[in-house]
N, C-alpha and C positions, 0 to 999 in steps of 0.2 A: 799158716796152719789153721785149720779149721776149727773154731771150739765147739765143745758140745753145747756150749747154748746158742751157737748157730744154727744146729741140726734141728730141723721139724717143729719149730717154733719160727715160725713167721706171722705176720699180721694177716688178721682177717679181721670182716665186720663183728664177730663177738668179741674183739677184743681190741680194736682200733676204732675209734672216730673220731673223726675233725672235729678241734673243740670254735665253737663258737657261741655268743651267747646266746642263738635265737632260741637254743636247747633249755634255757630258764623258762623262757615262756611258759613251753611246750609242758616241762614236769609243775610248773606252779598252777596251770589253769588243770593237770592232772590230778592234783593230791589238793589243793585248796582253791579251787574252782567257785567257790562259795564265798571263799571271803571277797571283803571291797577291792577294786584295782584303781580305779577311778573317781576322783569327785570333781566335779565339774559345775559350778551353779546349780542348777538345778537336777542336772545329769549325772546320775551315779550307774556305774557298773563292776559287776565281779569280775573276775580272771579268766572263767569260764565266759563269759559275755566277750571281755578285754582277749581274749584270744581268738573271739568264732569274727569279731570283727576285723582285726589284722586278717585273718584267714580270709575271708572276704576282700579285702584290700588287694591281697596277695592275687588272689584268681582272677580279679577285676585287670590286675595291672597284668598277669599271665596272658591272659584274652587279647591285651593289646598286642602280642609279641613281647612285653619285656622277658627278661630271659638273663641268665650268666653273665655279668660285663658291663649289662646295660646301665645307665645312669637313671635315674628318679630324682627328682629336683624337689624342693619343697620351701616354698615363701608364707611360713605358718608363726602364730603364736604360739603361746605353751597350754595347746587342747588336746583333746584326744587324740585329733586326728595327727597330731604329730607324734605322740606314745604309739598310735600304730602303724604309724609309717617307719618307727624304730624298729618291729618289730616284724612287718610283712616284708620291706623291701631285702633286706638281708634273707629272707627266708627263700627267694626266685635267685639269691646267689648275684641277684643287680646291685651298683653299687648306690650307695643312699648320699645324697646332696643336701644340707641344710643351707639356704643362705640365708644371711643374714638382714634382717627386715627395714636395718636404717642406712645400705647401700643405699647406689642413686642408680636407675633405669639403665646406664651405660653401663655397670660395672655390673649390676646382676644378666644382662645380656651379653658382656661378654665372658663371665661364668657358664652361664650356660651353654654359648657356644666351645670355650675351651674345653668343658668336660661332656660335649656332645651327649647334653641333656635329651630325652627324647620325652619324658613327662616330666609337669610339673603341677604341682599339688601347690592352690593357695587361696590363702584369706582373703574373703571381703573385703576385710580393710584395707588391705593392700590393693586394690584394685586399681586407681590411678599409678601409680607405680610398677605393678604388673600389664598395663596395656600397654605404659611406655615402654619398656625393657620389651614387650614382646615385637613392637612395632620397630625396636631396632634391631633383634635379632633378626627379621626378616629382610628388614632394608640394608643393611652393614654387613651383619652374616651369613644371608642370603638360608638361613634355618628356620624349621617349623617345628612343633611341638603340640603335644595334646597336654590339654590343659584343663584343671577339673579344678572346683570353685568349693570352698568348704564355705559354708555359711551357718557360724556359730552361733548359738544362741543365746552364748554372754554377748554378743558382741551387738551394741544397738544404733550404731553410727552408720552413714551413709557408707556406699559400694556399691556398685553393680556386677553383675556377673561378667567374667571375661572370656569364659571357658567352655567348653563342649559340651560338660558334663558339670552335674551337683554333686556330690559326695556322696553325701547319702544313699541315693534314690540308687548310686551308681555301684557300691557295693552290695546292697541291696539286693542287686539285680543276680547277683552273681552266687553260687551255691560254694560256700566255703572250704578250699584245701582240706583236704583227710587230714594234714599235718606239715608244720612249719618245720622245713629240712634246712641243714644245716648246710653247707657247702662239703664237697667231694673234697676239697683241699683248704687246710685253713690257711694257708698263705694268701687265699683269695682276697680282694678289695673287700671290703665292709662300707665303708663310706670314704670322699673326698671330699676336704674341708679347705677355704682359700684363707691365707694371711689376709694382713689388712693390705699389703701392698702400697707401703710407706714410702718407696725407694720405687715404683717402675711397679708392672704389672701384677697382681698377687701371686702367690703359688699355692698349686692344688698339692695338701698335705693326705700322700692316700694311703691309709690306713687298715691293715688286717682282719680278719675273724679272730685269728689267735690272740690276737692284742687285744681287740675291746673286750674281750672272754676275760684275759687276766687281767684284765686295770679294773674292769667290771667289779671280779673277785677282790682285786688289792684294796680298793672303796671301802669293802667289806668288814677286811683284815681291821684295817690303817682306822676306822672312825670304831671299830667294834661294835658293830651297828647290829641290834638282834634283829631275829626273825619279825613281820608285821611291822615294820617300822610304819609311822606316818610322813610322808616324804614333801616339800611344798617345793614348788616348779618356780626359784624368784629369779635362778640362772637360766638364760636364754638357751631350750634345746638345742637351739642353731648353733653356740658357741661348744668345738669340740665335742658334739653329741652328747651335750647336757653333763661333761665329762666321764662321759659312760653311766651316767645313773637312771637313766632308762631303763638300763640293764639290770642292776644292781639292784634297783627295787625290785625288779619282777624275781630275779634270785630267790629273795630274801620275803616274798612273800607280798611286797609292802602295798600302801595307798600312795598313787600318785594326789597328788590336792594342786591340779593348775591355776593357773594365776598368767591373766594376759601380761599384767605389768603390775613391776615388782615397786609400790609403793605403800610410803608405811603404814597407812590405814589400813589400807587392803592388805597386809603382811600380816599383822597382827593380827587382824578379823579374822584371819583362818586360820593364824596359829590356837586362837583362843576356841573359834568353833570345830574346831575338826581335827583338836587335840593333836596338831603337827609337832614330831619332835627332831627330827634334821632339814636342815634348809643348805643351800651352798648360794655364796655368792660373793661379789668382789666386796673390797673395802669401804667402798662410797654406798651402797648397800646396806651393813653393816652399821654404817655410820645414821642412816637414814632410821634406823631401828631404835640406835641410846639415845638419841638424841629425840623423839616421839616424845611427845606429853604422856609423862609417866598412868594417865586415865586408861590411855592408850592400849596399854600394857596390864591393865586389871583384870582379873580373871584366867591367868594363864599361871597353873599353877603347876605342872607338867615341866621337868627338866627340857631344854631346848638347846638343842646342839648346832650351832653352825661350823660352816668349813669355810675359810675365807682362803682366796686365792683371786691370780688375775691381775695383781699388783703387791711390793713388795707391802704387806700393813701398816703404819701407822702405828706409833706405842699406846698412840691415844686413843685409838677405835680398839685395840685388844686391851687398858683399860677399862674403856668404855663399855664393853660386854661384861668385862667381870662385875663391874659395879650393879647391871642390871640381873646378874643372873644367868647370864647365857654363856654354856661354854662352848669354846672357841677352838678349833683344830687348824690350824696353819696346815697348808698345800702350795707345791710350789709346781710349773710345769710348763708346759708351752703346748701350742698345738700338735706339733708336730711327735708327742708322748702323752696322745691322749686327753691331754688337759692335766691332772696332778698327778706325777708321779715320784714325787717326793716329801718326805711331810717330818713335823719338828715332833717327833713323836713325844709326850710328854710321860717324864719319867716319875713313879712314886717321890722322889726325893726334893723333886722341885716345889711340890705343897709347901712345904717347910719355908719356903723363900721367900723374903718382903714382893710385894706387889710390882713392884720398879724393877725386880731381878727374875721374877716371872713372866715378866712383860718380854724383859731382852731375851730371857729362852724361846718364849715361843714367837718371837718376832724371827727367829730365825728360820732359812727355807729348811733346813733336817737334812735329813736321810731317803737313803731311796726306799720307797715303796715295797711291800713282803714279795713283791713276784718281780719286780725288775731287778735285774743281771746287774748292773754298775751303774756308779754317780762317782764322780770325783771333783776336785777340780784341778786342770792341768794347765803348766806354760803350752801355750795353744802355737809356738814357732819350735818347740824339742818336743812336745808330744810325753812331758815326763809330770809325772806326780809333785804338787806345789806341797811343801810341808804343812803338817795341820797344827801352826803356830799361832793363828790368826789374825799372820801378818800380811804374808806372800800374798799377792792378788795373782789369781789365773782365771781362770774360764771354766766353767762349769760344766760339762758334758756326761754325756746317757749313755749306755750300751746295753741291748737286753731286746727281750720283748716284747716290749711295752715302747717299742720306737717306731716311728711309721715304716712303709717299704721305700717311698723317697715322693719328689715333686714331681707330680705329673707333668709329662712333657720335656722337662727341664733336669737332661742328665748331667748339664755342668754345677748347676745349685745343685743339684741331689749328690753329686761326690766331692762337692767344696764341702757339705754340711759332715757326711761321712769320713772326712779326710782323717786318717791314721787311726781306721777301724773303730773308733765314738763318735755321737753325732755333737757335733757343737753349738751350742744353747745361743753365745754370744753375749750371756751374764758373764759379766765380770763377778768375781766371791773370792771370799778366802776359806780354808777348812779350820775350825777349830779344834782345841786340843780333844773334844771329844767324839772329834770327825765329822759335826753337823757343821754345814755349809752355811753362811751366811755372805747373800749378796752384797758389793758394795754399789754396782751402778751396770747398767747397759753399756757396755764399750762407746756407742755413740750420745749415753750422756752424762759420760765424765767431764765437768769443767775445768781447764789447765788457765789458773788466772795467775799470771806471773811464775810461770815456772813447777804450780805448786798443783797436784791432782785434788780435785774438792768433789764430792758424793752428791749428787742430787737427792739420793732418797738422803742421807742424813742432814740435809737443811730443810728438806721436806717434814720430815723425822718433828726439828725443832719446833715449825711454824704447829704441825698439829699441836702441839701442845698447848696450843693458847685456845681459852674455850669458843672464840669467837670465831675461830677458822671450822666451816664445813668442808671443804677440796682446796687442795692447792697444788703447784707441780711448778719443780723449779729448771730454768735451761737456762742454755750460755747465751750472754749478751754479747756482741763482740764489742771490746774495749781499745782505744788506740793505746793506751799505756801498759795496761796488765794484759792483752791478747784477748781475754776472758773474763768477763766477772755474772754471778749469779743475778738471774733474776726470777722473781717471783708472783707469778699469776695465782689469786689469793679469791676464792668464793665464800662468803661469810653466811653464818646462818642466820636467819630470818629476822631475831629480834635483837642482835648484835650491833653493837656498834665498836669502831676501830680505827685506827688511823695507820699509816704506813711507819710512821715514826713510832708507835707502840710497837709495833710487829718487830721491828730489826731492833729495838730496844731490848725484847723480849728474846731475841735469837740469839744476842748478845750473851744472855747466861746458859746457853746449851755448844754456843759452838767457840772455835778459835774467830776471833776478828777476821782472818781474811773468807771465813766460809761466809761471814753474815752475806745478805742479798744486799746487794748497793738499788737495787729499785723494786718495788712491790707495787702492784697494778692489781688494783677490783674488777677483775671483770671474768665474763663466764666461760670454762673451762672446757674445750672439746672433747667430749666423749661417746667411748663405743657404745654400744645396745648393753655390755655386759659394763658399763660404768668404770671399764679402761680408761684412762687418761691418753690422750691421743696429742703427746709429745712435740710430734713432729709438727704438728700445725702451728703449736706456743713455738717451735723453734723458727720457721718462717715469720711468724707474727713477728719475734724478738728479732730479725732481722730487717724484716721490710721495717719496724718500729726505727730502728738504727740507723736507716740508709737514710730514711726524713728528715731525722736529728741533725 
């Protein structure tokens, strides 16, 4: 039967559009066109500026053919030109490629070949690194590409041009779009992002309009960030599209404040000149901040909000910021939702709590996100709800949308990850009794040492707390007696001193005996561009170290 609110009420353009975010742009560079979008060194531009240049982008990269579909590549810092590559390439309905700048020539060549890259936008600095990668997608994958050379003006280190075009001269050239459209369908790509590809080849995580529109928004919601925020770039755009806050600031009105590389001088020098008051970025980050010579830190008188994710935190790095003054919003997520789409919302009644009970709240990953559909955590072989005891360990999984469309190429990972209608994180958590999630480890790095399951992040957990540890990250040793036993690769700060016999001394009063680390090793820690701990390489170390022995 037909209802009457079927009849004569259909969509039309006054009353339907695709939501996407390129539409922030469009109404911010409309109604606040005047205020700052960009500080850049010495470069500063408005909205109205930060928009006719995207639009410029846009028509430059139209001119070439790009078009619906197509892919845009981009090997950038955190400059303009990568704020406007967020903003023109989604606007041609092509999808936007960031890769990540501390790959090696093989892996950014065969990115580009798997998502049949046809432009790519890159730094200077990168320029031995992008001749290599291009000289092997022509020789291996038998691909060409046009290739446009941005040459920054913070940037004063050697590079040569590698590319057809300059940037500048090349937008320039071009008379800018009437206006940044949105896609005909938001289910459209937005951009595809590659894992690290630990295990065998990466996968391209491809990602919607609709989606980066509301994780954009949920940023919004989840940090209750007002209008004109000052925003500072210390998270690599490249990692899950700066986890949508490209977007988010242009929303919200705000200042991007880029930053090539997130270190603590230069962190603080822009917090304190250019009166930034949200930053994102991982734990070692973070850590790089309290731990700065308090001089460092003078003059910033300005409330300063970080959002830490990327790794489960440290109790000591979310003390660490309280002690200085910074608060702290825990985010929890993966690429494949965006970058966070869960967070440890803090509730008025936690203030009241000693320091050590505020710490364990917001150490925890939360809740989902105001626009994502579900978060649970479920037995991942019955597909059933784990009780929220905070005992049960299950699996952590997402439904909503705020979840990618799947892996490009790869329709058997794309329906293992979706298997019984949620996507599957592969965090191991438990729920607790007030339904916030807390992790206990990545399924592949639970240590079983004689039978008994032990936490890498809770030995992790212990070691921060001695003030001599700046990173540590603990994996399995294999043992001939106990199967497994813990070990711990340990980076000290600068003016520390420490012995391995203090450290397990010290671990002693936070965990049971058999968690303590039977070996701790000084030495330096692999990590991603975004200050990820890259696991797997300590796990090969801890093995090939074994096979010696």
């Amino acid at each position: 039967m037909i209802s009457i609110y079927d009849q004569h009420l259909e969509k039309n353009p006054a009353n339907h559009v695709a939501l996407s975010p390129v539409s922030f742009v469009e109404r911010t560079a409309e109604v606040f066109g005047d205020l700052p979008a960009v500080v850049h060194g010495q470069r500063r531009y408005n909205w109205a500026q930060t928009r006719e240049r995207a639009a410029r982008l846009a028509a430059a990269l139209k001119a070439h053919g790009i078009g619906r579909k197509d892919t845009v590549s981009t090997l950038l810092a955190n400059t303009p030109e990568m704020i406007e590559a967020h903003y023109a390439v989604p606007a041609l309905g092509a999808v936007l490629n960031t890769l990540n700048t501390r790959l090696d020539a093989a892996l950014i060549a065969w990115q580009l070949n798997h998502c049949e890259s046809r432009v790519l936008i890159t730094d200077r600095e990168f320029a031995p690194l992008t001749a290599a990668a291009l000289k092997l997608l022509r020789e291996v994958h038998g691909r060409s590409l046009l290739v446009i050379d941005v040459c920054d003006s913070e940037y004063t280190g050697a590079g040569e041009r590698v590319g057809e075009h300059e940037y500048e001269p090349w937008i320039a050239a071009h008379a800018p779009l009437a206006r940044l459209e949105g896609p005909a369908d938001e289910w459209d790509a937005i951009a595809v992002s590659y894992t690290s590809g630990t295990t065998g080849d990466p996968k391209g995580v491809v990602t919607h309009h609709r989606g980066a529109y509301l994780n954009a928004v949920s940023n919004a919601a989840t940090w209750t960030m007002p209008h004109f925020p000052r925003y500072l770039w210390t998270l690599p755009m490249f990692h899950c599209n700066g986890w949508c806050f490209p977007w988010t600031v242009a929303m919200l009105a705000g200042t991007h404040v880029c930053l090539r590389k997130p270190e603590a001088k230069a962190i603080l020098e822009a917090i304190r000149s250019h009166g930034v008051d949200h930053y994102c970025a991982a734990p070692i980050v973070h850590s790089l901040i309290y731990s700065a010579p308090a001089e460092l830190r003078e003059g910033i008188s300005q409330q300063v909000r970080g959002m830490v994710a990327g790794a489960a935190p440290p109790a000591a790095m979310i003390e660490g910021m309280a002690r200085i003054g910074f608060a702290i919003t825990h985010v929890y997520g993966l690429t494949e939702v965006y970058g966070p789409a869960a967070v440890a919302v803090q509730r008025p009644s936690w203030a009241s709590e000693s320091l050590g009970e505020q710490t364990r709240l917001n150490g925890r990953q939360g809740v989902r996100y105001p626009l994502q559909e579900g978060m649970t955590v479920m037995n991942p072989e019955t597909m059933t709800e784990c009780p929220a005891d905070g005992q049960t360990m299950g699996e952590i999984m997402f439904r909503g949308n705020i979840v990618m469309k799947g892996y490009l190429k790869n329709p058997a990972a794309t329906a293992q990850a979706f298997a019984g209608g949620w996507f599957h994180t592969g965090d191991l958590a438990v729920m607790e009794p007030d339904r916030y999630v807390k992790i206990k480890d990545r399924s592949k790095d639970i240590i079983i040492s004689g039978g008994e399951n032990i936490s890498s992040l809770e030995v992790e957990d212990a070691l921060y707390r001695h003030p001599a540890v700046l990173a540590c990250a603990v994996v399995a040793k294999p043992d001939p007696k106990w199967g497994e036993t813990p070990l711990a690769y340990v980076e000290t700060r600068a003016d520390a001193v420490v012995t391995a016999e203090e450290l397990i001394a010290h671990c002693k009063q936070w965990l049971a005996g058999y968690k303590v680390p039977r070996d701790i090793r000084f030495e330096d820690i692999p990590k991603t561009s975004t200050g990820k701990i890259q696991k797997f390489q300590l796990r090969e170390r801890a093995r090939s170290s074994t096979a010696i022995e």
